[in-house]
Steps between C-alpha positions, in 0.01 A plus 500: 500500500812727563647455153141622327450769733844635379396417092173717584740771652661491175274437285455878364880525467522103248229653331708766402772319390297258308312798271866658448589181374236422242506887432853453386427161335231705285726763394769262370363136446884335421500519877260243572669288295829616655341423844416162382797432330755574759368369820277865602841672391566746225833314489625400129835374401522775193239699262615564161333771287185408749484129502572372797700199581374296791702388811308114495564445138848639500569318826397187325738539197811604715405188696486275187799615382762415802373148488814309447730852400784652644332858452443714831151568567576884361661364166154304447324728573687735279459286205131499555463840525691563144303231350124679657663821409555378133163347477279781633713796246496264206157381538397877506748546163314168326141647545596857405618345150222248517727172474368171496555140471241333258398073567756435229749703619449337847594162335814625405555580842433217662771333181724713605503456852492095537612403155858437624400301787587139485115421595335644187799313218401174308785187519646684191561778767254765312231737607170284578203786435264209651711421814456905593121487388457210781748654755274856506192314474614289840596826657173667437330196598703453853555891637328731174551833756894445534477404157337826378755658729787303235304615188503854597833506621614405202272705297615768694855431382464442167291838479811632675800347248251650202511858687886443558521430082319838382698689654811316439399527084397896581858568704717327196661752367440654131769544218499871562635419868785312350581699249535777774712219713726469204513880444634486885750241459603625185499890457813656630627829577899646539467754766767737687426578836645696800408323850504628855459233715302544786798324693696802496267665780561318863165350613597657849457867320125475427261512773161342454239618787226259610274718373627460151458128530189507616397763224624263231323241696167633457567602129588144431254325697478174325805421530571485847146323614595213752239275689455478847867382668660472878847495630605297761848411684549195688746306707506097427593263766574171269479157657813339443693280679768616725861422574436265811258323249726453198720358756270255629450411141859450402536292815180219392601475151904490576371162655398339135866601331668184694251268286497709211857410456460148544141412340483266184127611461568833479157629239259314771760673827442871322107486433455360850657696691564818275227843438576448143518201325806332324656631181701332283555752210884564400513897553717757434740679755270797439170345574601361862488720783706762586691361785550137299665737149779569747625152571345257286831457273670404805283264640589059431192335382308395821644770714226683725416886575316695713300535710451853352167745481350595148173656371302378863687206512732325687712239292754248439610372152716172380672566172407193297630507169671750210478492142587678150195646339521651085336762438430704191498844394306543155251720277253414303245672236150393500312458241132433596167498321123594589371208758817418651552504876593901612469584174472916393125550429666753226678177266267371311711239274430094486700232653628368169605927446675489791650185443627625090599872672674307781740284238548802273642668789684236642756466204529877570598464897763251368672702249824659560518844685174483608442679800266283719368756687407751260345219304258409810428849554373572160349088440354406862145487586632447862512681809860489492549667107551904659819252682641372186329153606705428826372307740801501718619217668305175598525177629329154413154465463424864544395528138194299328644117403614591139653830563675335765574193350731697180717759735595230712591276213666753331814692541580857516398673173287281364203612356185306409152480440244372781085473459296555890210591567566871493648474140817448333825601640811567351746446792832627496729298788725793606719362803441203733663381814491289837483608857482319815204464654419357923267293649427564879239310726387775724277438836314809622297609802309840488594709752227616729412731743454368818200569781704741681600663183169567433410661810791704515432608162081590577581669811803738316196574226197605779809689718557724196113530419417637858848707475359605132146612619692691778662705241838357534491330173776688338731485806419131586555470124844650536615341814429180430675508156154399322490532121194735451340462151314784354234428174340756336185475241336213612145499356201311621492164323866478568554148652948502549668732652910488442690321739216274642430131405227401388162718392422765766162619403394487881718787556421693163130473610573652874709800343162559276281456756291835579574490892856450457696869448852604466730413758257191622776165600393159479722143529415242277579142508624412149521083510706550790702814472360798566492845378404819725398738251430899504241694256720793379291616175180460388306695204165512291501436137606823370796666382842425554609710809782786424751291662441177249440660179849719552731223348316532166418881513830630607675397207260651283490882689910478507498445133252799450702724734819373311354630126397840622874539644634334230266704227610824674858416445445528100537788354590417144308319199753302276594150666898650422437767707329335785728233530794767519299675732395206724883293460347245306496352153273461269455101431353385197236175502415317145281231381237610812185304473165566679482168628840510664554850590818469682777760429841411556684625841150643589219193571118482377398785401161448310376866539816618336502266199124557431602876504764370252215332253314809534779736370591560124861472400736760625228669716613551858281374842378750791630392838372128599485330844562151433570219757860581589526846421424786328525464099583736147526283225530594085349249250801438282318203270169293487533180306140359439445121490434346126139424447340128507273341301357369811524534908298263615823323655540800737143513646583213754261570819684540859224286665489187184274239737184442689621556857673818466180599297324407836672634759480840290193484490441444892742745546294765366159363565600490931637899457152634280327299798361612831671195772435475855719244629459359902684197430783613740160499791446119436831352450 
């Protein structure tokens, strides 16, 4: 009776709250459904150009995907988030243009989705139409709502790839682009120009006020936005074994070396008693640890070291054998054709092309005075062609069997011809030898930290956080010799931070976290180190503070302030005359092409050369501020580029496939769009 006398002494006040509820509800109605959605929340995980994407579903995807991955729960979720992102912006791009997929353009589809599945090929190993008419038929038969979730997925992306291809064909580019491209390769201007290099006014002359910095800030404001970031510093107290410990360690295993010496069995001795299992591989002197290099060559077959501590581990090792191993130093030319394995998308020839081209050549790698390297350079289809072929030096069974098979066989500069399965290669054997290799049976223990370790080390790491929160964290810091470790721009879907193991994304959440400010300590327990960390910086999404954006801007506001001084300094308007003036010379730069508008003793200088192109011959430049300096040049001769019959080979597109088509696209689709992203809020 208590409880409803209280409800009736409410009752006016719920009654309020429920009519400003449904008022609000009537005034936007995607709140009901928000309610709903989200648990009585208006909670989403991100809206994008007002679609909203829910927390359940999105929870439900991010959980799918981590079952049986390696991917942090972020990462997934990240993935997810491109992949809704992608869907809602496209999906919005397909209906503006009115793209579709007709029923028999869902057929080929469906083809080419299964048809290289083992499931839906015929003994003969081809495409079975039928077996994928029964497999869909099953599906829709067994679960027909996940399978209308397959058939629209796949609608969707085969709507998608046909968006992708219009405006890959509308982005190729036209014969009028390449002829301009050859114009810019080909056109060339002799120019004579005076420089003054910025470099001859000290850096510590000009003085840049903040308020300049900020003023070019604001003038150039999309270049200097930055999301939301914080800045931390931290001290880490690593769990790690100590000297008493590595001791006790060194003490168990020095125990085992007695029967080490002695043991007949010794494989079955190592991987019982050893961390890491035996190994009998002949190595080099430079593949065994560091302090085995040092006295292997002295050591008698059987003879015992150690114990010694490596890597975490304490150890002792038996030297078991020694042998002489060839190996080969050679270079090759590769001649491969379309289908092979690795092979350039861009050659296009057959195997039996390759296989003519590759014997044609071959009788030219074998004739006298040919230079090997230069003949791979200009030949190869390889990798290794812009290094003259070499592949450096090898040993056994590093190479595929038949490439293998002829430089072992054969002896220093031979030369032959060998088919794989990336092609055929024209090998040139260019020096071989032998070197000894060891055999070691090692028995390890890790080294661990022991109980009292641990202690020691959790009570140093809460001593310094009550220390820290008593504003001693700087002179704790300092007395105790602690390394503190400062990171700067650490946005909020950051999961590392340097110098921690491991993903940290507990701590990237508390710095984010609206109750926790600047200056705010906290020690966290990092898989049994710990870290006491301090909040030193955080900022909204904005512009890049004063302080940030300087490293960029100051360069630019010296350079200005260096071309008025240096602008003042010139008096005179021949290039003889200023560089007599100025103590200079005047430098001459020929053959100058818009595409590589370098002059000589001077660096890029695009702005110059196009002032160059611009000139006529003979005529003489105003004042330019270039990259290094400030510029007066004279157009001495323009040599125009003989016309072609055709320039289609110069119109090659930049971006020549699907994906970088794509991620164009979603480039510019995600900055015309209106995102508001809370992922950072959920995980």
């Amino acid at each position: 009776m208590a409880i409803l006398s209280k409800i009736r002494e409410q009752s006016i006040f719920l009654i309020f709250i429920i009519a400003l509820g449904l008022f609000a509800f009537l005034i936007d109605p995607t709140k009901i459904i928000d309610f709903l959605a989200n648990g009585g929340t208006k909670e989403y995980v991100a809206k994008v150009n007002g679609e909203v994407i829910r927390r359940e579903a999105f929870a439900k995807q991010v959980e799918a995907g981590q079952r049986g991955g390696r991917q942090t729960s972020l990462q997934v979720a990240n993935n997810v988030y491109n992949q809704e992102v992608t869907r809602i912006l496209i999906q919005g791009e397909l209906e503006k243009l009115g793209i579709t997929v007709e029923k028999d353009q869902m057929w080929e589809l469906f083809k080419n989705n299964y048809s290289n599945l083992a499931q839906f090929k015929n003994e003969d190993g081809v495409f079975d139409e039928g077996k994928l008419k029964e497999f869909i038929e099953a599906q829709v038969k067994a679960n027909p709502q996940a399978w209308e979730a397959q058939e629209k997925n796949i609608a969707f992306n085969g709507k998608q790839q046909l968006y992708y291809a219009l405006i890959k064909a509308g982005s190729l580019p036209t014969e009028k682009e390449g002829e301009l491209a050859y114009k810019m390769q080909n056109d060339l201007v002799d120019i004579k120009f005076v420089q003054l290099p910025f470099s001859s006014i000290a850096d510590s002359t000009i003085t840049i006020s903040k308020d300049k910095i900020q003023g070019y800030i604001n003038a150039h404001k999309n270049e200097f936005k930055e999301e939301a970031n914080a800045a931390v510093r931290y001290v880490y107290f690593e769990e790690k074994p100590s000297k008493e410990d590595e001791d006790t360690a060194k003490l168990e295993i020095n125990g085992l070396l007695s029967t080490l010496k002695t043991t007949t069995d010794l494989e079955n001795f190592v991987n019982e008693k050893s961390a890491i299992k035996y190994d009998s591989i002949y190595k080099l002197k430079s593949a065994l640890e560091a302090p085995i290099q040092a006295l292997v060559d002295s050591m008698a077959i059987g003879e015992t070291y150690g114990p010694y501590t490596t890597g975490g581990f304490t150890k002792i090792m038996k030297l078991t054998g020694t042998k002489l191993a060839p190996s080969v130093k050679a270079s090759h030319a590769l001649i491969t054709y379309e289908g092979a394995q690795r092979a350039n998308p861009d050659v296009k020839r057959t195997k039996e092309e390759a296989q003519a081209l590759a014997n044609e050549l071959l009788v030219k790698a074998k004739a006298n005075g040919t230079d090997f390297a230069a003949f791979a350079t200009e030949n190869s289809d390889g990798p290794s062609a812009s290094k003259g072929g070499d592949l450096g030096w090898f040993y056994e069974g590093q190479m595929v069997p038949k490439f293998n098979d002829f430089v072992f066989a054969n002896e220093k500069e031979s030369i032959g011809l060998v088919e794989t399965d990336f092609g055929f290669h024209i090998i040139k054997v260019i020096d071989t030898k032998e070197e000894k290799k060891y055999q070691v049976a090692t028995i390890a223990r890790q080294v661990e930290a022991s109980q009292k370790t641990i202690d020691a080390l959790y009570a140093e790491a809460s001593q310094f956080e009550v220390e820290a929160n008593a504003g001693k964290f700087d002179e704790k810091a300092t007395e105790k010799n602690y390394v503190l470790r400062p990171v700067n721009k650490i946005t909020n879907l950051s999961e590392n931070l340097p110098g921690l193991q491991g993903t940290q994304r507990n701590i990237v959440q508390w710095m984010f976290n609206s109750d926790t400010n600047v200056g705010d300590i906290r020690r966290f327990d990092i898989n049994g180190s710990y870290a006491v960390v301090q909040v030193t910086g955080k900022k909204e999404k904005g512009l890049m503070s004063t302080e940030d954006a300087s490293f960029k801007v100051l360069p630019i506001l010296r350079n200005l302030e260096k071309s008025k001084l240096l602008r003042d300094k010139i008096s005179s308007t021949t290039l003889a005359d200023i560089a007599a003036n100025q103590k200079t010379t005047v430098k001459a730069a020929n053959a100058i092409s818009m595409s590589n508008p370098t002059l000589p003793g001077a660096g890029r200088e695009p702005k110059v050369v196009g002032t160059a192109f611009a000139l006529e011959n003979g005529q003489v430049s105003g004042l330019i501020d270039g990259v290094n300096g400030v510029y007066k040049i004279e157009v001495t001769k323009h040599t125009e580029a003989p016309k072609m019959d055709s320039y289609k080979s110069y119109a090659k597109a930049p971006a020549n496939n699907i994906n970088a088509v794509g991620s164009k696209v979603m480039e510019a689709l995600k900055k015309k769009a209106t995102i508001e992203d809370n992922r950072a809020t959920f995980y």
